[in-house]
C-alpha positions as CSV (number, residue, x, y, z in Angstrom):
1,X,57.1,-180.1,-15.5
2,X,60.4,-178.9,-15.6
3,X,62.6,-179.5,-13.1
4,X,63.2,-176.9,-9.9
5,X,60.1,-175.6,-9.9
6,X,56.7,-176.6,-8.0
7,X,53.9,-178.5,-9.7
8,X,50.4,-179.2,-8.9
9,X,50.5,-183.3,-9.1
10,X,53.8,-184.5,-9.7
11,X,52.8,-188.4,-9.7
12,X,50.8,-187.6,-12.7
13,X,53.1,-185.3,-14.9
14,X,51.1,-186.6,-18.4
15,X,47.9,-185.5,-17.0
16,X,49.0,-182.1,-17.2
17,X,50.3,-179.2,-19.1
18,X,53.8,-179.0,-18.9
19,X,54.5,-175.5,-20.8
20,X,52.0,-173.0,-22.2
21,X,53.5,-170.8,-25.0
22,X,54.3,-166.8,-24.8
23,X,55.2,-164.5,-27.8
24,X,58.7,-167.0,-28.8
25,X,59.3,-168.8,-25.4
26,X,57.4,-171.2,-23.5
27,X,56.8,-170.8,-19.6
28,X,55.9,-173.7,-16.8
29,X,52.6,-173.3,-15.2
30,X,54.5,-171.9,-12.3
31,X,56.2,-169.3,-14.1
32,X,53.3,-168.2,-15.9
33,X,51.2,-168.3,-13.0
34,X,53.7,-165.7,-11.1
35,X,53.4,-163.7,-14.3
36,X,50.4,-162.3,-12.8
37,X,51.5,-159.0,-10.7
38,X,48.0,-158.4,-9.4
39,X,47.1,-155.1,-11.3
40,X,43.8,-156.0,-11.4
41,X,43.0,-154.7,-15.2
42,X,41.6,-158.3,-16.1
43,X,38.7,-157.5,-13.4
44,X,36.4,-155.4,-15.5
45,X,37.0,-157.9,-18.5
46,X,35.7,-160.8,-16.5
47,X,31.5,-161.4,-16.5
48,X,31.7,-163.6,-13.7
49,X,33.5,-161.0,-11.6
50,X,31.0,-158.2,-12.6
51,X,28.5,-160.1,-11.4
52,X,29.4,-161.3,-7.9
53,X,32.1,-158.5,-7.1
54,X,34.0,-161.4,-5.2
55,X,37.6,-161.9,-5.5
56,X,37.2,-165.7,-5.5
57,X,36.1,-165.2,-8.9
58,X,38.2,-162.6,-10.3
59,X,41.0,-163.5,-12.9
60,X,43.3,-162.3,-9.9
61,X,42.2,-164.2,-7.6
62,X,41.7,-167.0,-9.3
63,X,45.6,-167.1,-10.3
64,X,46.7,-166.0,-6.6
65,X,45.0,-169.5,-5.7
66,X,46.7,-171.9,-8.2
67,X,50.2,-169.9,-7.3
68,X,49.5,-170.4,-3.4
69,X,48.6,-174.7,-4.4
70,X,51.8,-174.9,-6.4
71,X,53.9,-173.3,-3.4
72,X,51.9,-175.1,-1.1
73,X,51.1,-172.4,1.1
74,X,47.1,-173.8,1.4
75,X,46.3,-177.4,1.1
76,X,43.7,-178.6,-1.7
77,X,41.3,-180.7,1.3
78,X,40.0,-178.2,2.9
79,X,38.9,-175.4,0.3
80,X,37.6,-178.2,-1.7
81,X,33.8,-176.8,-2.2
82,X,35.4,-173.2,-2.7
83,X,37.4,-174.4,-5.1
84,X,34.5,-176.2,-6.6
85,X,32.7,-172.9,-7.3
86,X,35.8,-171.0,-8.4
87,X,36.0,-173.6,-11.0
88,X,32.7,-174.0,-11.8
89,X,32.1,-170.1,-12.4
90,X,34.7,-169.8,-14.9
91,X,33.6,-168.8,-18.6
92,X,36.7,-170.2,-20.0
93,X,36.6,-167.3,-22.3
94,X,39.7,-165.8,-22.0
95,X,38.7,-162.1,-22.2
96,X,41.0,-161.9,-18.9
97,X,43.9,-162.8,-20.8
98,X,43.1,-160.7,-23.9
99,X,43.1,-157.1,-22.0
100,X,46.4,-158.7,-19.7
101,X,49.8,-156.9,-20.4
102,X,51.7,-160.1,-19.6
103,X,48.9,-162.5,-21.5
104,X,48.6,-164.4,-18.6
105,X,46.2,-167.5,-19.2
106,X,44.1,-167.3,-17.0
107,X,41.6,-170.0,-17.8
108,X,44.3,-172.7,-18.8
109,X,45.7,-172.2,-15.2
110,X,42.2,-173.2,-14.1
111,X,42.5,-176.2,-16.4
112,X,45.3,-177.4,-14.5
113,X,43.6,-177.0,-11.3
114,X,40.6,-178.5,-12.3
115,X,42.4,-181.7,-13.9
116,X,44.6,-181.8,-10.1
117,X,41.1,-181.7,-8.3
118,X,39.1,-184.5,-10.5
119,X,36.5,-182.0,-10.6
120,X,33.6,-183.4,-12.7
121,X,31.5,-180.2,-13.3
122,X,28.8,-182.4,-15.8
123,X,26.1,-184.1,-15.0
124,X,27.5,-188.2,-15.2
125,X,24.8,-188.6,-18.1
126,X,26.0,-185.9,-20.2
127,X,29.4,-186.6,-19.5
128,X,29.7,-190.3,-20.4
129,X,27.7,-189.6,-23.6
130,X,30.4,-187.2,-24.5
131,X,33.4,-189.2,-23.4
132,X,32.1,-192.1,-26.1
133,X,33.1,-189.5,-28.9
134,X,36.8,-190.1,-28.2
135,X,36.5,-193.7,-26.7
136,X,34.2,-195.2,-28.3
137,X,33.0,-193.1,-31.7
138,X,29.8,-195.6,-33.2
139,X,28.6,-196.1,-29.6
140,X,28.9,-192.7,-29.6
141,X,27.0,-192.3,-33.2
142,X,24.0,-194.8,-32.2
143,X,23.4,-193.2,-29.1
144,X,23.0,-189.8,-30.1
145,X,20.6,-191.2,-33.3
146,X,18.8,-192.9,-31.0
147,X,18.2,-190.3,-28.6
148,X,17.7,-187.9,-31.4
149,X,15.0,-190.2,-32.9
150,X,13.6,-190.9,-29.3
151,X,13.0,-186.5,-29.1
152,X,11.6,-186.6,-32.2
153,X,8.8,-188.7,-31.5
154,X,8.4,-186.8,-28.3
155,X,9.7,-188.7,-26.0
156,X,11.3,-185.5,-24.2
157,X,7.6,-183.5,-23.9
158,X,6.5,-186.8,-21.9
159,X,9.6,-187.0,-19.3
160,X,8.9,-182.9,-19.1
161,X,5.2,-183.2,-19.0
162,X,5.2,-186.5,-16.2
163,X,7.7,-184.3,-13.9
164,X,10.6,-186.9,-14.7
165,X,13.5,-184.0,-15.8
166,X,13.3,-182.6,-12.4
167,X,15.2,-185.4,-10.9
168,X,18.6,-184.4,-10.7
169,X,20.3,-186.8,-12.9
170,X,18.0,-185.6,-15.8
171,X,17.8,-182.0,-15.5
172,X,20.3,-180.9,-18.2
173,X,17.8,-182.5,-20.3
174,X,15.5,-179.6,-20.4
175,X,18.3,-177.2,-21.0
176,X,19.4,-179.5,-24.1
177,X,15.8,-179.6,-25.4
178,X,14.5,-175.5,-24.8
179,X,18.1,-174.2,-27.0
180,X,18.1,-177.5,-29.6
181,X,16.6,-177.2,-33.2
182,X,13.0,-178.6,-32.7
183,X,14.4,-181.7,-34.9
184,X,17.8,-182.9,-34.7
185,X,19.6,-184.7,-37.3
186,X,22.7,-185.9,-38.0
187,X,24.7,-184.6,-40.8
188,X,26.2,-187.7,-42.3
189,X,22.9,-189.4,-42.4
190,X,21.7,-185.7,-44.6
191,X,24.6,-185.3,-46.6
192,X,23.9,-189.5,-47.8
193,X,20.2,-189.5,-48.3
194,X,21.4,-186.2,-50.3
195,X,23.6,-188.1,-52.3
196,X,26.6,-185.9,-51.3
197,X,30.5,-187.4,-51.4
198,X,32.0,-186.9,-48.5
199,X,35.3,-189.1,-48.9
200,X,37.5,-188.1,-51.7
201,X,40.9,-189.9,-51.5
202,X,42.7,-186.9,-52.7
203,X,40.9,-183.7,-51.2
204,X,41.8,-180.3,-51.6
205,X,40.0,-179.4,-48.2
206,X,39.0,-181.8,-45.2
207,X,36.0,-180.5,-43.2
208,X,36.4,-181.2,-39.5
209,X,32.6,-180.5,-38.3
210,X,31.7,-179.5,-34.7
211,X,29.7,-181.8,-32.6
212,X,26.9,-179.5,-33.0
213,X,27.0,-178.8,-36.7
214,X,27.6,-183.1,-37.0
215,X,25.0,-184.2,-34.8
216,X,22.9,-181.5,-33.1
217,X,21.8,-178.9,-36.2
218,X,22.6,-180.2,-39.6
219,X,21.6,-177.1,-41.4
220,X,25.6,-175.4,-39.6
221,X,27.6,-178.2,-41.5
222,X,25.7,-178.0,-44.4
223,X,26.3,-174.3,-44.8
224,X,29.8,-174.6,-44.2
225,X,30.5,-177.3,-46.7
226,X,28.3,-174.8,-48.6
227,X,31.3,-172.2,-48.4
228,X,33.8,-174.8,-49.0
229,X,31.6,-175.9,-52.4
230,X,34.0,-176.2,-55.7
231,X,36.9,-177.9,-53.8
232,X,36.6,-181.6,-53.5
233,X,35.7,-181.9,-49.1
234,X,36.7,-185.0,-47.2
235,X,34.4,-184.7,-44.0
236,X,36.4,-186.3,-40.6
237,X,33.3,-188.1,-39.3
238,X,33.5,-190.3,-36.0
239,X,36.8,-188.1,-35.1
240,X,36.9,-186.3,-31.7
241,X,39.8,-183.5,-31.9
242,X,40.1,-183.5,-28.2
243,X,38.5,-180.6,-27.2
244,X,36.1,-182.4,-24.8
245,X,38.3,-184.2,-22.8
246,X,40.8,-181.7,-22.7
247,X,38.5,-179.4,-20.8
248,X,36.4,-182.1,-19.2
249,X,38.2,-185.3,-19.2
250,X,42.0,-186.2,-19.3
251,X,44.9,-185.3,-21.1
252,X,45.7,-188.3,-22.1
253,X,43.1,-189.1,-23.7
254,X,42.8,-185.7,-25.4
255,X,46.2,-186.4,-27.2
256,X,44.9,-189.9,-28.2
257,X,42.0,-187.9,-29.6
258,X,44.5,-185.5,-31.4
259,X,46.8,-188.6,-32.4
260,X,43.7,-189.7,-34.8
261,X,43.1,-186.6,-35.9
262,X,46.5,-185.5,-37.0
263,X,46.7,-189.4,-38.5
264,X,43.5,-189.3,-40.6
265,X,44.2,-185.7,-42.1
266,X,48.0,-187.1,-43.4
267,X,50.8,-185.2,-43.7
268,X,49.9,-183.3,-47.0
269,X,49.0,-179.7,-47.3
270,X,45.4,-179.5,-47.9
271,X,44.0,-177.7,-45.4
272,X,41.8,-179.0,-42.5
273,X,39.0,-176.8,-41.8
274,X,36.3,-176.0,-38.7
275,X,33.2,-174.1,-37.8
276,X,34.1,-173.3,-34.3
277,X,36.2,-170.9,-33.1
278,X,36.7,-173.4,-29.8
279,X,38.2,-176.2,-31.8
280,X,40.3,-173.3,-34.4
281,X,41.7,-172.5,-31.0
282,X,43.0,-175.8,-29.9
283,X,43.6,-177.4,-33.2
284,X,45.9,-174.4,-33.2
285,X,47.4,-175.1,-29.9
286,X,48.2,-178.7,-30.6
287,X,52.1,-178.6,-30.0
288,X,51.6,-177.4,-26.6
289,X,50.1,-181.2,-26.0
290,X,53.2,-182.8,-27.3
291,X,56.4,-181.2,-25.3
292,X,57.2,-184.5,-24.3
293,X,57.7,-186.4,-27.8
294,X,59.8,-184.2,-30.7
295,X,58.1,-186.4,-33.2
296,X,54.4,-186.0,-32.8
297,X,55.0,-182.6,-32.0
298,X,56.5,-181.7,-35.2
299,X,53.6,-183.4,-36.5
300,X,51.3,-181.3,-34.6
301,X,52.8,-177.8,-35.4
302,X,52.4,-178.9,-39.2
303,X,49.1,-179.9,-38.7
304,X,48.2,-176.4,-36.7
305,X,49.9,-174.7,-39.8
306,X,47.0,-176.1,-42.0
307,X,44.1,-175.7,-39.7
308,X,41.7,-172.8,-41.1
309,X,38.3,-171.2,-39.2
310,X,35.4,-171.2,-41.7
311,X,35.0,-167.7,-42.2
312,X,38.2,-167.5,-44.7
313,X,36.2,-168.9,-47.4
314,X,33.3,-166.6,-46.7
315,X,32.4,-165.5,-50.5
316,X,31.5,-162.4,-51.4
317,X,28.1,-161.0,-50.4
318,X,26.1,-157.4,-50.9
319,X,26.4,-155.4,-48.0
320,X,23.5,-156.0,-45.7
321,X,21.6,-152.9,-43.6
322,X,21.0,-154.8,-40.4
323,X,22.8,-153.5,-37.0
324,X,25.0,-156.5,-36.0
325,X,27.6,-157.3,-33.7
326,X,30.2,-159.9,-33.7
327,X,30.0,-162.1,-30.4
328,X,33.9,-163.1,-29.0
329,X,32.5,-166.5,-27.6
330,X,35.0,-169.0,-28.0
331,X,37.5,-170.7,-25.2
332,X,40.5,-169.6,-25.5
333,X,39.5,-166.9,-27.9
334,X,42.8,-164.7,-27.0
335,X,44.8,-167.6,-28.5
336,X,43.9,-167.1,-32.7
337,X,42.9,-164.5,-35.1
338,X,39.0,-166.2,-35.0
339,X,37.6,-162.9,-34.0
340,X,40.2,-160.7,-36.1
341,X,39.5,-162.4,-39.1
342,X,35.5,-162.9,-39.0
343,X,35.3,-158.8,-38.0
344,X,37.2,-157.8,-41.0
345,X,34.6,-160.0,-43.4
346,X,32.0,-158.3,-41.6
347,X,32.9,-155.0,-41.8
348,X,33.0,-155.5,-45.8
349,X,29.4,-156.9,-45.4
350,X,27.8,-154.8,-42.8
351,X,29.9,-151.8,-42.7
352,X,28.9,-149.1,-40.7
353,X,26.3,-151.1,-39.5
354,X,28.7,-153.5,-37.5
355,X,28.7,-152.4,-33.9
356,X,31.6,-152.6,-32.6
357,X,32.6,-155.3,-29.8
358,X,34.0,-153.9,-26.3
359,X,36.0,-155.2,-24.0
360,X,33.0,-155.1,-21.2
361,X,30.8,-157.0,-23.4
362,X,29.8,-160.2,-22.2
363,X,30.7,-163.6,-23.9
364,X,28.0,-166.0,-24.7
365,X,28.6,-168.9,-22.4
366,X,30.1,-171.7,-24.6
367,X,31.4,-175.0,-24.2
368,X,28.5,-176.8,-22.5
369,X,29.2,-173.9,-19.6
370,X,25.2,-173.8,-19.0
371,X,25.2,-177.6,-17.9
372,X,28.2,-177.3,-15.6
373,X,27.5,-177.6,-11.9
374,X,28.2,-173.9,-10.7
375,X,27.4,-171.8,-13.8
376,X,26.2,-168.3,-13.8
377,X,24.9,-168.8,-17.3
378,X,21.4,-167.1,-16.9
379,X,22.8,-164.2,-15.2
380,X,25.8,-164.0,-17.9
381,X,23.2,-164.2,-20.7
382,X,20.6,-162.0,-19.3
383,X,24.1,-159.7,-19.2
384,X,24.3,-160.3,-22.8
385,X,20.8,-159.7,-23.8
386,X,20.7,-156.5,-22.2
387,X,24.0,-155.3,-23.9
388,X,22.1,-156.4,-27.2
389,X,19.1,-154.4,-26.3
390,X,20.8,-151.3,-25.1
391,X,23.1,-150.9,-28.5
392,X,19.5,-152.0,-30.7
393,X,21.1,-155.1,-32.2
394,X,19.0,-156.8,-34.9
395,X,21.8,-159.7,-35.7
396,X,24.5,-161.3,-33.3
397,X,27.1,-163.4,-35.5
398,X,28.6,-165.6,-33.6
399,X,31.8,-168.1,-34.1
400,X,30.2,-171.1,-32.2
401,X,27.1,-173.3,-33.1
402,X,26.2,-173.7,-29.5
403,X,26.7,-170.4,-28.2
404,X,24.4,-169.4,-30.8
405,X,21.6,-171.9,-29.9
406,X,22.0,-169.9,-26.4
407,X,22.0,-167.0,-27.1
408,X,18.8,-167.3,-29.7
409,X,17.1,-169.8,-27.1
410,X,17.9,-166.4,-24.6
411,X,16.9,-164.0,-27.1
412,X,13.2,-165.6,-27.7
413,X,12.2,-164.9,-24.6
414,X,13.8,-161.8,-23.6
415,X,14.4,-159.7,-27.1
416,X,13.0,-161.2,-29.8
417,X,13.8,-158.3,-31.8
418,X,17.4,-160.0,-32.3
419,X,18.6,-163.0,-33.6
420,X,21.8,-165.5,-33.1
421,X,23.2,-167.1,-36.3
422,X,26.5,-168.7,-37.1
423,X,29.0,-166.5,-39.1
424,X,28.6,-170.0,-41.9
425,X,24.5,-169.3,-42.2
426,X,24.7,-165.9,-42.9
């Protein structure tokens, strides 16, 4: 942080944030969390808000809370388990910051609070699983085969059926199993018994899968590298970009993560290419990790520069009849043209069949939000489904694999009439 102004943990300077970018400045947490005047325009914009009406988990008063920590006019101790829920009730979805005259990030402010706290929202499990895919990336690999393989054989059915997920440790893994494809495999191991190269030296286009279109539903990475088809693809298997611990874990070893990354992609032009809108967003956002050292962030901001979302190599398709919406769910979704860019491929497809997307719609939870200690994600989907229902939606395209196995795992049982794909299947 720079100096003369507050900061939230000041022993541990690299295990924060120290600038977030604004039009051709950069601000300190501190200035940008002032930025907020209290107008109050985000509230309506906010499904969490909405839902509870309480200013606790408003985008106001969510900033007012990080400004009154950094001038240290309330002490962290106390408001601990409020702060716990503020935290935990946050979408990270940024539709605060998109409708905010002074584009005040709302949900990287709570990203700095969280990392002060040592909050840890996920069930240990889940979370040490996860943390393997930066840390440790063939652990990481064997583990999620073998689990895979366990669920397969219906090993899942028999915890469910014997009572076992109720514990608390091992809830999450009913969630994981009622929104996962009924068989889970990993997309190296299809793409090789497919006979499929993977690791040209010289690519024109490297592939940088998401961990659900690499290990959790095969069929999303093979219909992106199905878009990408007539360019020689290097896939970045066993990479994390960072994502994960950068909303979960530490910093530090989110830059590590995005140290490898940058390294394995080289510093040639092709371009480096993702199914999620989550990771677009922070691949984009890379410099902002590297204030500290001018050499890997001039590395990083040409590395953003080549960093493209999926839907640019959409081809052309004849226009389709169905009435479809575009779902903004994606962290940080204010920060890229994602949204922009998918909604004008769209329009070409469905034209005046694409209902439009409003600023009161509600965002698909995202992010492993629905495993978080805290969430509101059944009342934020049931939300959803009833915005779907009331404007007659048939399709929902949506920019994130596991918002989509949400949403479709929500729409089964509520409104089957609709159905959740990825904008890459369609």
């Amino acid at each position: 942080m720079l100096p003369g102004y507050p900061e939230l943990d000041p022993l541990n300077p690299q295990e924060h944030v120290r600038e977030f970018p604004h039009a051709k400045s950069w601000r300190t947490v501190y200035e940008s969390v002032c930025f907020c005047n209290r107008c109050n325009m985000c509230a309506q914009s906010c499904p969490t808000y909405r839902l509870t009406q309480d200013e606790s988990q408003s985008p106001r008063g969510r900033n007012q809370i990080l400004r009154l920590l950094l001038e240290e006019k309330i002490k962290l101790a106390p408001y601990a388990p409020q702060l716990e829920k503020t935290l935990g009730s946050c979408l990270f979805c940024g539709a605060c910051t998109a409708v905010c005259a002074g584009r005040t990030p709302t949900a990287q402010h709570l990203l700095e609070l969280r990392r002060t706290l040592k909050v840890r929202l996920l069930p240990l499990a889940l979370q040490t699983l996860l943390s393997w895919r930066g840390t440790h990336p063939r652990l990481f690999e064997f583990a999620v085969r073998f689990l895979a393989e366990l669920r397969n054989r219906g090993a899942v059915k028999m915890l469910r059926f014997c009572g076992l997920t109720r514990l608390p440790f091992l809830r999450w893994v009913n969630h994981a199993d009622d929104i996962l494809p009924r068989r889970t495999i990993c997309l190296k191991k299809q793409l090789k018994k497919a006979g499929v190269k993977t690791d040209y030296s010289n690519p024109d286009v490297f592939y940088l899968p998401s961990l659900e279109a690499a290990y959790l539903d095969s069929n999303l990475g093979q219909s992106a590298l199905k878009k990408l088809a007539g360019h020689p693809v290097n896939v970045l298997f066993g990479l994390s970009c960072g994502l994960f611990e950068y909303v979960y874990g530490s910093l530090r070893l989110s830059r590590l993560a995005a140290r490898k990354l940058i390294t394995a992609a080289g510093e040639g032009a092709a371009p480096v290419v993702t199914d999620s809108a989550d990771v677009y967003a922070f691949l984009k956002n890379y410099p902002a990790l590297f204030l500290h050292s001018k050499t890997w962030r001039r590395k990083a901001e040409h590395f953003a520069a080549r960093v493209r979302f999926i839907a640019q190599y959409m081809p052309a398709q004849n226009p389709l009849f169905q009435r479809t919406q575009l779902d903004n769910s994606a962290l940080f979704s204010f920060q890229t043209d994602a949204f922009t860019q998918s909604e004008k491929i769209l329009r070409v497809i469905f034209k005046k069949n694409l209902v439009q997307y409003e600023y009161k719609d509600t965002p698909t939870p995202t992010a492993g939000y629905a495993f978080q200690k805290g969430n509101m994600a059944e009342a934020v989907c049931l939300e959803r489904v009833q915005q779907i229902a009331r404007k007659q939606t048939e399709i929902v395209v949506l920019l994130n694999g596991l918002a989509a196995m949400e949403l479709n795992y929500r729409l089964q049982k509520l409104y089957p009439h609709a159905r959740a794909v990825h904008i890459a299947q369609l």
